[in-house]
C-alpha positions as CSV (number, residue, x, y, z in Angstrom):
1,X,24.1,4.1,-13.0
2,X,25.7,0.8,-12.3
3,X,28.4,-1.1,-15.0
4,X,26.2,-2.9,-16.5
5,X,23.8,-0.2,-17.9
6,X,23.3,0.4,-21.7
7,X,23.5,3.5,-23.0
8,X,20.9,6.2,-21.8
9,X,19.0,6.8,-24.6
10,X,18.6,2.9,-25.0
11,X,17.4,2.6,-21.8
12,X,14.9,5.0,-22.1
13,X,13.7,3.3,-25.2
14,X,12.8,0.4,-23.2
15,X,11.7,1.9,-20.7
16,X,9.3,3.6,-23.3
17,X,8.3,-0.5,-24.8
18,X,7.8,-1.2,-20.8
19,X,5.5,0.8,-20.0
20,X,3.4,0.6,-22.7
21,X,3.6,-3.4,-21.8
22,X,2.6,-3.0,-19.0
23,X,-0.6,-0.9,-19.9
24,X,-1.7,-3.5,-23.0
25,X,-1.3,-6.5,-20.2
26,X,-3.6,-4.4,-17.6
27,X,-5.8,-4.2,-20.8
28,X,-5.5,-7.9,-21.0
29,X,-6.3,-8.6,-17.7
30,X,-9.3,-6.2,-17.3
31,X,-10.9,-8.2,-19.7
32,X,-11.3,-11.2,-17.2
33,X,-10.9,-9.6,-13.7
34,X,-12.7,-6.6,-12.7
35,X,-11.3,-4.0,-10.2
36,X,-8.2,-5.3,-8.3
37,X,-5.9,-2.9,-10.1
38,X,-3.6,-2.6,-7.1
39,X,-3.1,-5.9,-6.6
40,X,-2.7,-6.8,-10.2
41,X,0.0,-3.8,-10.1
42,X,1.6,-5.3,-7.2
43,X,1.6,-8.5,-9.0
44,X,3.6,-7.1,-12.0
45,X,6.0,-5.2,-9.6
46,X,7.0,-8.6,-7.7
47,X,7.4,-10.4,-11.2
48,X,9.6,-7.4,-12.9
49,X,11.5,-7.0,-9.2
50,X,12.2,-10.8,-9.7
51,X,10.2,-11.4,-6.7
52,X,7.2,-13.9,-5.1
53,X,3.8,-12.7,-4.1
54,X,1.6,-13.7,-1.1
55,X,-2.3,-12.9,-2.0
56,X,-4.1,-12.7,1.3
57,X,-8.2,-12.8,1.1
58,X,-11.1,-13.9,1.9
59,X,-12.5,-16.8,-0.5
60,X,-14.3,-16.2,-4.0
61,X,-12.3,-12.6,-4.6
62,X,-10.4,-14.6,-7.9
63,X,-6.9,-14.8,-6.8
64,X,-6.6,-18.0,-8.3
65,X,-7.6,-16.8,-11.4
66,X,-6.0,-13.6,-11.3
67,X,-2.7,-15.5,-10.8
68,X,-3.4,-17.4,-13.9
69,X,-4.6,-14.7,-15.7
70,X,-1.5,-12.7,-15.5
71,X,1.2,-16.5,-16.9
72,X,-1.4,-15.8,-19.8
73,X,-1.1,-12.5,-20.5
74,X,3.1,-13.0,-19.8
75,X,3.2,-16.4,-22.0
76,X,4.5,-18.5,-18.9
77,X,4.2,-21.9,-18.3
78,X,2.0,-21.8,-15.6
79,X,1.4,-24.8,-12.7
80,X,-1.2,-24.9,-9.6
81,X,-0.8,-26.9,-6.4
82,X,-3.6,-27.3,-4.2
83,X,-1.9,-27.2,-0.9
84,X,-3.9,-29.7,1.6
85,X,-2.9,-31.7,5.2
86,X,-1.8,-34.8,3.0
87,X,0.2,-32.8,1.0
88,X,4.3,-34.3,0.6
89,X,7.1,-32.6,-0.2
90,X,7.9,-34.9,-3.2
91,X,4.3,-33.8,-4.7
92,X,5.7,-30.4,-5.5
93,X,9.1,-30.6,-6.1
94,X,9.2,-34.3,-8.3
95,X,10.6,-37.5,-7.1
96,X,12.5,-40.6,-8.4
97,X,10.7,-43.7,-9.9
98,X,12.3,-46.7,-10.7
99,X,12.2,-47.3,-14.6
100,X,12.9,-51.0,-16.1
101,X,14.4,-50.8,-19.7
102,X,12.1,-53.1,-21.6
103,X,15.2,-54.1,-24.2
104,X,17.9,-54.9,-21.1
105,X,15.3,-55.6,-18.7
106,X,17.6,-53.1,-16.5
107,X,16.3,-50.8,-13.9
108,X,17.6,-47.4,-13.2
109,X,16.1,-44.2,-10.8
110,X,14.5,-41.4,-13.1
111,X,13.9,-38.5,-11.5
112,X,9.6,-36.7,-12.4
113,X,9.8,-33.6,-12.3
114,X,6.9,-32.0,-9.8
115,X,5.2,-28.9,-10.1
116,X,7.5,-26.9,-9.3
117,X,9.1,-27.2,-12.4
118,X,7.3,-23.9,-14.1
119,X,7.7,-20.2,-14.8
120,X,4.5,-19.1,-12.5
121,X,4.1,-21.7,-9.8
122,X,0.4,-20.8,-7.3
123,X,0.4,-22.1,-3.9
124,X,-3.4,-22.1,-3.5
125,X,-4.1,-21.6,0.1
126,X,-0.9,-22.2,1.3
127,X,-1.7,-22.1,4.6
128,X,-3.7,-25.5,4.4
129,X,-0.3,-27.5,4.1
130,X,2.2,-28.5,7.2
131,X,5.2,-26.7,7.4
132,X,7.1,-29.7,6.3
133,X,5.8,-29.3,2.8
134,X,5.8,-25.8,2.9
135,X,9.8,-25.6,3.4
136,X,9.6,-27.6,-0.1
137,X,9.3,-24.3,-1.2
138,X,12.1,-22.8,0.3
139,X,15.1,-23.9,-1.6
140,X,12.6,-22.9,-5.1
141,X,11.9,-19.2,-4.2
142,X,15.5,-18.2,-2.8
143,X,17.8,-20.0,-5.2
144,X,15.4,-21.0,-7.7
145,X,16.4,-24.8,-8.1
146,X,15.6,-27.8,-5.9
147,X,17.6,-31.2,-4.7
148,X,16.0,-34.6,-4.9
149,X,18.0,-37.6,-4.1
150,X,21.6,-36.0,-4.0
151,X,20.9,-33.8,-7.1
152,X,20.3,-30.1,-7.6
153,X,18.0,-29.1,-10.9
154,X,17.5,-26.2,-12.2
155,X,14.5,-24.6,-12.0
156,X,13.0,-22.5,-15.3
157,X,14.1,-18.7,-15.9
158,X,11.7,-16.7,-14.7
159,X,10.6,-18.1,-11.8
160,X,7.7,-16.6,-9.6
161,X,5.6,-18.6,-7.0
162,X,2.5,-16.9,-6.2
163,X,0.4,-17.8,-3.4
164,X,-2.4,-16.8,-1.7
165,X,-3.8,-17.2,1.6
166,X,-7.3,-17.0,3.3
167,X,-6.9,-15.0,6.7
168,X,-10.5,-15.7,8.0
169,X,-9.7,-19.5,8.5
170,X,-8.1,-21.5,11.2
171,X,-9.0,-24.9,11.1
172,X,-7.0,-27.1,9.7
173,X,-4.5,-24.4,8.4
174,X,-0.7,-23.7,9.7
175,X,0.8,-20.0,10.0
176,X,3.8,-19.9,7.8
177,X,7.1,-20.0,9.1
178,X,8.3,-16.3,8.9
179,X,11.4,-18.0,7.2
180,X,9.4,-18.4,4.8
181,X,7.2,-15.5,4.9
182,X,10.4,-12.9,4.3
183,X,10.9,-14.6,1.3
184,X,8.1,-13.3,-0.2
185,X,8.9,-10.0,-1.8
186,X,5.2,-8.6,-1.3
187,X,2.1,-9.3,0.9
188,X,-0.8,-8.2,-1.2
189,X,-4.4,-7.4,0.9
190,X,-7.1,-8.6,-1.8
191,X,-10.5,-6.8,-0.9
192,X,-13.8,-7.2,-2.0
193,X,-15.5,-5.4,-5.1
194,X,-17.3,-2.3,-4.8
195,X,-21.0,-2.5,-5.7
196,X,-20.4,-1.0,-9.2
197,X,-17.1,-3.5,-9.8
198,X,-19.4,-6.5,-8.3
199,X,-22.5,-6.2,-10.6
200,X,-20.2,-5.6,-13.2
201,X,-18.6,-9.2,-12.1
202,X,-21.8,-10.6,-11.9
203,X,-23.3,-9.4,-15.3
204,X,-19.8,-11.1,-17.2
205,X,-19.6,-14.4,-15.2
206,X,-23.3,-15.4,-15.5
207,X,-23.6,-15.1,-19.7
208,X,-22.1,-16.6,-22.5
209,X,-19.2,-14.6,-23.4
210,X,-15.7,-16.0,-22.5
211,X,-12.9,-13.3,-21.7
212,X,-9.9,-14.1,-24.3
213,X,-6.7,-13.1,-23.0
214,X,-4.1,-12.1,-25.7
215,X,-0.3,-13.2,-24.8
216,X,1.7,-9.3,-24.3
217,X,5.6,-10.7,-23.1
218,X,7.5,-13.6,-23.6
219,X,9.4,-14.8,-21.2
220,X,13.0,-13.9,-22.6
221,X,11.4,-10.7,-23.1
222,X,10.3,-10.2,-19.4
223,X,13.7,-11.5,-18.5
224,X,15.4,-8.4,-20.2
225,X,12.7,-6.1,-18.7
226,X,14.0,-7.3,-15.3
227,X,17.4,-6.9,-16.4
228,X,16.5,-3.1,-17.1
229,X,14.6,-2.6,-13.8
230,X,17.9,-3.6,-12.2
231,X,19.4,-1.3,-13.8
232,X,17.4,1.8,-12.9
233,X,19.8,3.8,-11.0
234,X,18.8,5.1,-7.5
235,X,20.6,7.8,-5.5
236,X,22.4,6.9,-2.1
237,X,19.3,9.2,-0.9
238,X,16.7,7.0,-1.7
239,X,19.2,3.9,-0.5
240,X,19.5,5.3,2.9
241,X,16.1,6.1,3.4
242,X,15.3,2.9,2.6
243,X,17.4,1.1,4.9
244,X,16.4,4.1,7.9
245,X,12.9,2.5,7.3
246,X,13.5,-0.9,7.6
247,X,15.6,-0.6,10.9
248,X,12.3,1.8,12.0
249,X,11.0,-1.5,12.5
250,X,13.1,-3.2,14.7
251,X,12.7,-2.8,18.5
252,X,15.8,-2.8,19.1
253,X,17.1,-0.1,17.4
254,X,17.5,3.4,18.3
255,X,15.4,4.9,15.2
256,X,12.4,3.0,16.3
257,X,9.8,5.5,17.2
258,X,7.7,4.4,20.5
259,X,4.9,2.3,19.0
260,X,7.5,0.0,17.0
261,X,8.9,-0.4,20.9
262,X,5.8,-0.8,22.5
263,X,4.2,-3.3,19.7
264,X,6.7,-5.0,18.0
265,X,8.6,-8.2,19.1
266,X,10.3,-8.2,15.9
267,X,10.7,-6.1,12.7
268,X,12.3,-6.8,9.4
269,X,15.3,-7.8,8.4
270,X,17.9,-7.1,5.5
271,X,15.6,-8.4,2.5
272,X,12.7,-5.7,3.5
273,X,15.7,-3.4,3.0
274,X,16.5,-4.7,-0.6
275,X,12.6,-5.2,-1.7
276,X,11.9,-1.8,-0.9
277,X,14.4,-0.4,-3.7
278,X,13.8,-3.4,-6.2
279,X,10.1,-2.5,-5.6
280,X,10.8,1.1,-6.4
281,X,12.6,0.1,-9.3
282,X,9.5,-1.3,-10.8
283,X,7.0,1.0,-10.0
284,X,9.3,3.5,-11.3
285,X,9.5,1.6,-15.0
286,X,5.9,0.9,-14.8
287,X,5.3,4.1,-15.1
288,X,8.2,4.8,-17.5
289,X,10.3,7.0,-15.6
290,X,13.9,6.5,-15.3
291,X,14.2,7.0,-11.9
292,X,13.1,5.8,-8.5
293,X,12.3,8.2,-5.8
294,X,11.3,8.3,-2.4
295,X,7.5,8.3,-3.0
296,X,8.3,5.0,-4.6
297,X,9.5,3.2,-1.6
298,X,6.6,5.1,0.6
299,X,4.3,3.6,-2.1
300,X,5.3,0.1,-1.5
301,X,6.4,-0.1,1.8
302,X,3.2,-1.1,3.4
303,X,3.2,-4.2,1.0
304,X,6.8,-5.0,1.8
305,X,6.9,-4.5,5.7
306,X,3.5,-6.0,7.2
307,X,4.4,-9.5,6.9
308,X,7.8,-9.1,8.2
309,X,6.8,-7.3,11.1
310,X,6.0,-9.8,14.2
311,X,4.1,-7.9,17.0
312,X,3.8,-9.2,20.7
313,X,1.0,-9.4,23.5
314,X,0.4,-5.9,23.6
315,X,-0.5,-5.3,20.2
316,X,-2.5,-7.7,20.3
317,X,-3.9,-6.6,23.6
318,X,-4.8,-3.0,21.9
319,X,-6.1,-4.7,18.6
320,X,-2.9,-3.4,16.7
321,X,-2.1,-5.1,13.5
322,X,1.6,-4.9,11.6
323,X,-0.5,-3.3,9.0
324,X,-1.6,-0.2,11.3
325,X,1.9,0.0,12.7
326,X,3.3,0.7,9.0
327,X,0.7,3.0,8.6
328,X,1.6,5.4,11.6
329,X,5.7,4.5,10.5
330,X,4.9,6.1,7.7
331,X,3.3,9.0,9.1
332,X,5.7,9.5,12.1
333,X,8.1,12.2,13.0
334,X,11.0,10.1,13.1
335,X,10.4,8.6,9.4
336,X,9.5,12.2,8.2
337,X,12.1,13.8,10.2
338,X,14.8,12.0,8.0
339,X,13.4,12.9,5.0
């Protein structure tokens, strides 16, 4: 255990309050979105790891509105930008308008704050903007503040952006820059409905009734539950392991197993290393235990290595995704070798 850590037994006592968080806001959120339990779990584990979230799917699977679903639930101020081609920088993060004092008759620069400027911030379709604007977002999600004009604000603690992307269209969108990409502390597939989940969808969203979804967290509250996550020790075990997974993915290195050689151009770097144990953190307080463990980072390795993972001609060539290559990663002698 690190420092920082309270006692024990007052760690496990909010670990306890956690949990059972956790369940009443899956409660909450059942109420207006049907199925998607993994991805609404993966949700939480970004927010409580002090991570982003990318949402990939196809249209009309309510990512938008499982994003917004989830500030309710958490109390969070909550802001959407539609990303589009004639989308500017200054239209997310604020810019400066010129003011005239009606008493003086003076005129000074007064900087609007832009969307940016909330707890849960969802890029819808962020894929649809150029990467000019998308780099807007880059400054937000690593060190949480922007600069306009010279001058560096502050953005609101906590800070999440959430986007989501549709990987069926290419048209008018633009890949993101996989700067950007490993900033994002999870990828998270969104499928469709099974037949039960979708008449169920159907029978709610065609009636009357309106879902009404109860605030479970406050902000300063999730704030402290990401302070205890961070403080969930991990052995030098689980440490290693997860840094002998993320160098599994690099070509280069001489723990990659043959299909990372053969498929990948490039693999992931130092964050996926980090994610992977702040990702185990979480799920590990989700489900109220006090300690991470190596089916932990298994668990959520898929969603934090595919989209750092950059494959070259001959994956392509053999219709190999970075998906699949986790997949047989995971399930290779050299990963399971070293366990």
């Amino acid at each position: 255990m690190t420092a920082s850590a309270v006692s024990p037994t007052d760690d496990v006592e909010q670990l306890v309050r956690l949990a059972g968080a956790i369940t009443r806001l899956r409660a909450q959120v059942a109420q207006r979105i049907v199925g998607q339990s993994a991805v609404v779990d993966g949700i939480v584990t970004a927010i409580l790891g002090g991570g982003h979230a990318l949402l990939v799917g196809v249209p009309g699977l309510a990512k938008t509105l499982m994003v917004q679903t989830v500030a309710e639930a958490l109390r969070l101020d909550f802001n959407r930008v539609q990303f589009t081609p004639d989308l500017m920088p200054g239209d997310i993060t604020g810019t400066e308008i010129i003011e005239e004092d009606l008493t003086t008759g003076k005129r000074a620069f007064r900087f609007v704050h832009g969307p940016i400027f909330a707890n849960v911030v969802l890029a819808d379709e962020i894929n649809r903007t150029p990467p000019k604007t998308q780099a807007a977002l880059l400054q937000a999600m690593q060190e949480h503040q922007v600069t306009a004009a010279g001058k560096t604000y502050r953005l609101p603690d906590p800070f999440f952006v959430l986007a989501t992307q549709n990987p069926i269209e290419q048209e008018g969108t633009y890949p993101l820059p996989e700067a950007q990409l490993d900033r994002f502390m999870l990828e998270l597939r969104v499928g469709y409905p099974t037949k039960q989940e979708e008449e169920q969808i159907v029978a709610q969203t065609t009636g009357t009734m309106k879902a009404v979804v109860e605030p479970v967290l406050s902000g300063a509250e999730l704030l402290a539950m990401q302070a205890l996550v961070r403080r969930i020790p991990v052995s030098t075990g689980l440490i290693s392991a997860a840094v002998k997974l993320a160098r599994m993915t690099r070509p280069g290195d001489t723990d990659a197993p043959a299909v990372v050689r053969e498929y990948v151009e490039w693999g992931a770097g130092p964050r996926a290393s980090q994610y992977l144990v702040l990702a185990a953190k979480a799920r590990a307080a989700m489900a109220g235990r006090p300690m991470a463990d190596l089916e932990d980072v298994e668990s959520m390795a898929p969603a934090v290595l595919r989209h750092r993972l950059g494959t070259n001609f001959s994956a392509e060539a053999a219709d190999r995704s970075s998906a699949s290559i986790v997949a047989e990663l995971l399930s290779s002698k050299e990963w399971q070798r070293g366990q």
